[in-house]
C-alpha positions in Angstrom: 88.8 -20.4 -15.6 85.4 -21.6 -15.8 84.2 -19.9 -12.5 85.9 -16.7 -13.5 84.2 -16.2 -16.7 80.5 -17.4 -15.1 81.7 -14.3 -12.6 82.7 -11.9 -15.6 79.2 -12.9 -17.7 77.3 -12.2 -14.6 78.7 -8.7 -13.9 78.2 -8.1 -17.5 74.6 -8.8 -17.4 74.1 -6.8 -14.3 75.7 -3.7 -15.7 73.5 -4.0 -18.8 70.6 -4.2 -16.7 71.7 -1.4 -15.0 72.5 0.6 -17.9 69.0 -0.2 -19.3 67.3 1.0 -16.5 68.9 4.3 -16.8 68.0 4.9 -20.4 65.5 8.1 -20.5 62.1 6.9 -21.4 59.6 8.7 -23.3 55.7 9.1 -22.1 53.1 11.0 -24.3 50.2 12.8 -23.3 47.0 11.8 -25.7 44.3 13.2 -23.5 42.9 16.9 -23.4 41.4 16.7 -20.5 43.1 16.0 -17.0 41.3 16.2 -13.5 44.9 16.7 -12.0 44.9 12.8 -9.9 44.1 10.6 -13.0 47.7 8.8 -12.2 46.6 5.5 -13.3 45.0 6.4 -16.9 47.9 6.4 -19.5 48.1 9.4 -21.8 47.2 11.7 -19.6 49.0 14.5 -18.2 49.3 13.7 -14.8 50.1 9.9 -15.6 52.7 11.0 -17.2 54.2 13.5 -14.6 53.7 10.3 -11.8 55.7 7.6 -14.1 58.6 10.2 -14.7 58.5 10.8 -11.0 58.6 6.7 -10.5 61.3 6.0 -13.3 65.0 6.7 -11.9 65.9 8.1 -15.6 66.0 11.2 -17.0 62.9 11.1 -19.1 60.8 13.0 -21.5 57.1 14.1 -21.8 55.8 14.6 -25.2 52.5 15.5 -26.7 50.5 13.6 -29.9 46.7 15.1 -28.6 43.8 13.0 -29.9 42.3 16.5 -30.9 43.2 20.4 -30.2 46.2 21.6 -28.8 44.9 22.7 -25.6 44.5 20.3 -22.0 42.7 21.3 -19.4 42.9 20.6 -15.8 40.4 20.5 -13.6 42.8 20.1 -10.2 46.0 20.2 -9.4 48.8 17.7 -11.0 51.1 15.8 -8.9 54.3 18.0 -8.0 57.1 17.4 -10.4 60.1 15.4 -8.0 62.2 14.3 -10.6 64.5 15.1 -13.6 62.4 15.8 -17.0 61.8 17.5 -20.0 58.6 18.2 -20.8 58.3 19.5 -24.9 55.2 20.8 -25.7 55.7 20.7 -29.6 52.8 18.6 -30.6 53.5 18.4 -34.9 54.6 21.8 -35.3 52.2 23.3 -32.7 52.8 24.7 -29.7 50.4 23.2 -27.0 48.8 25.2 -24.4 48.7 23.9 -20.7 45.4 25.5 -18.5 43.4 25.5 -15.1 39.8 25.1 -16.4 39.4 28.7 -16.0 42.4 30.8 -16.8 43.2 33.3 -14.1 40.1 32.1 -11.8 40.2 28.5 -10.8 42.1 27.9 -7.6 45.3 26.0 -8.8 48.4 26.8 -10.8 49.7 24.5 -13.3 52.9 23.4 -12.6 54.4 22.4 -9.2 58.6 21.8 -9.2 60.1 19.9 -5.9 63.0 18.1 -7.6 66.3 18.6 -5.5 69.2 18.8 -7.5 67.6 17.2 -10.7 66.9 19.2 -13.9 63.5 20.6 -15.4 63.4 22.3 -18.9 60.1 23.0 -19.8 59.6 24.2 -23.6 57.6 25.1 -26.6 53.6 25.3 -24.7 51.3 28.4 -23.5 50.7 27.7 -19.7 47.7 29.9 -18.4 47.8 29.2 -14.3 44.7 30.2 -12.2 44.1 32.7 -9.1 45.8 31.6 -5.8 46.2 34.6 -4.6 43.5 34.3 -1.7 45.2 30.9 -1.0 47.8 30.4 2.2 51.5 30.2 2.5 52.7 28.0 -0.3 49.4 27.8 -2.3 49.7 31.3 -2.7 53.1 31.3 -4.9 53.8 31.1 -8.4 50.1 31.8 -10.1 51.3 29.5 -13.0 54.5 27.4 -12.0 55.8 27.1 -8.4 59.4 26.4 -7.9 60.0 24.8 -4.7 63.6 23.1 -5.5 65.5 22.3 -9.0 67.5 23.3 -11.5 65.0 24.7 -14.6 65.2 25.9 -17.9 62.3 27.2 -19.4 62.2 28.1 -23.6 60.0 29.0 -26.3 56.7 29.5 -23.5 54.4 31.9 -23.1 53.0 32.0 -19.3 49.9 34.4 -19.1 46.5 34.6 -17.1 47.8 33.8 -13.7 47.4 35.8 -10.3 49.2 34.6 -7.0 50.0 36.7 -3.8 53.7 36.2 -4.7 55.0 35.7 -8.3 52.3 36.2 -10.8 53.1 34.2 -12.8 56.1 32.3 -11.5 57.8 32.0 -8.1 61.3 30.5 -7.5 61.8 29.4 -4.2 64.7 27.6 -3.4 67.5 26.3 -6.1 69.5 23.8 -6.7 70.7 24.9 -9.7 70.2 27.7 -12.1 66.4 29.1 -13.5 66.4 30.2 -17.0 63.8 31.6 -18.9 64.6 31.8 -22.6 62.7 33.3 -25.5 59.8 33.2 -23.6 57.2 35.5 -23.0 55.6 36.4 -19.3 52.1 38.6 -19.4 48.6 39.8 -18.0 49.8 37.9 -14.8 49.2 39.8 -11.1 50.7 39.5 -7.8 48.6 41.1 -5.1 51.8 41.7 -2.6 55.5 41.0 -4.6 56.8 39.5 -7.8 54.6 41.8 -10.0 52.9 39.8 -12.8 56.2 38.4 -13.7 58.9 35.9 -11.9 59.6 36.8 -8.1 62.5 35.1 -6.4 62.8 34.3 -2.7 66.0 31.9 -2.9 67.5 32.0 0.5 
């Protein structure tokens, strides 16, 4: 009897452990400034992409900015492999996402890989760069590139982008569906297909 309930106690603690492990956790962006690879440096942007990418949860990307309500990156952020929301309501106020020069630097913003996990992206302004003149790849999605995922975007405005394909945003491959709700998509151009809006090349 003894042995069976030393048996049931351990498998209790294991599935709590497991359990915990599980539970969404919650990582904030502090910094307004992001040079796209500062992984290590905890409140910034891309730190907080690469520990939701590490954690196998379901987690959550908030903002409480030591000042403004805009960051800027200066390079690219890691691509986004994993299940997340990322809510851009920072008190009340919508935060806005940007390349160091809107519609000129080199990079976009956002970069989705995440096979058959979920990424809703809401309430922030997200101003992409020009990629256009970039190759294969590089050159999609001026703002947000969607490689592989299910996503829900709401409550964004994407502007000031420019990509040889998709503008502003360019869904690639799915795993699930792409919505984008009560958002608005403008002064974004595409110098072969997608217009300045969202062009789709799901195969």
């Amino acid at each position: 009897m003894k042995k069976t309930s030393l048996v049931l106690g351990f498998m209790l603690i294991m599935l709590l452990a497991m359990s915990t492990s599980l539970m969404a956790i919650t990582f904030t962006v502090t910094s307004i400034n992001d040079t796209g690879s500062e992984t290590a440096t905890e409140g910034k942007l891309s730190w907080a992409i690469t520990q939701s990418n590490i954690s196998p949860s379901d987690d959550d990307i908030v903002f409480d900015l030591d000042s403004g309500s805009t960051v800027t990156i200066s390079g690219a952020l890691p691509t986004i492999t994993d299940a997340v929301t990322i809510d851009g309501d920072d008190g009340g106020t919508a935060v806005t996402v940007q390349v160091t020069t809107p519609g000129t630097s080199t990079y976009r913003v956002f970069n989705i890989n995440a096979s058959d996990k979920t990424v809703n992206i809401s309430n922030m302004t997200i101003k992409g760069g020009d990629i256009s003149e970039q190759s294969g790849e590089n050159s999609y999605g001026g703002s947000i590139y969607i490689k592989d995922a299910s996503v829900y975007i709401s409550n964004c405005t994407i502007t000031g982008s420019k990509a040889a394909y998709g503008g502003a945003i360019l869904v690639n491959e799915l795993s699930g569906p792409f919505s984008l709700n009560n958002s608005t998509v403008s002064n974004s151009i595409a110098t072969f297909k997608g217009g300045g809006y969202v062009y789709s090349i799901v195969t």
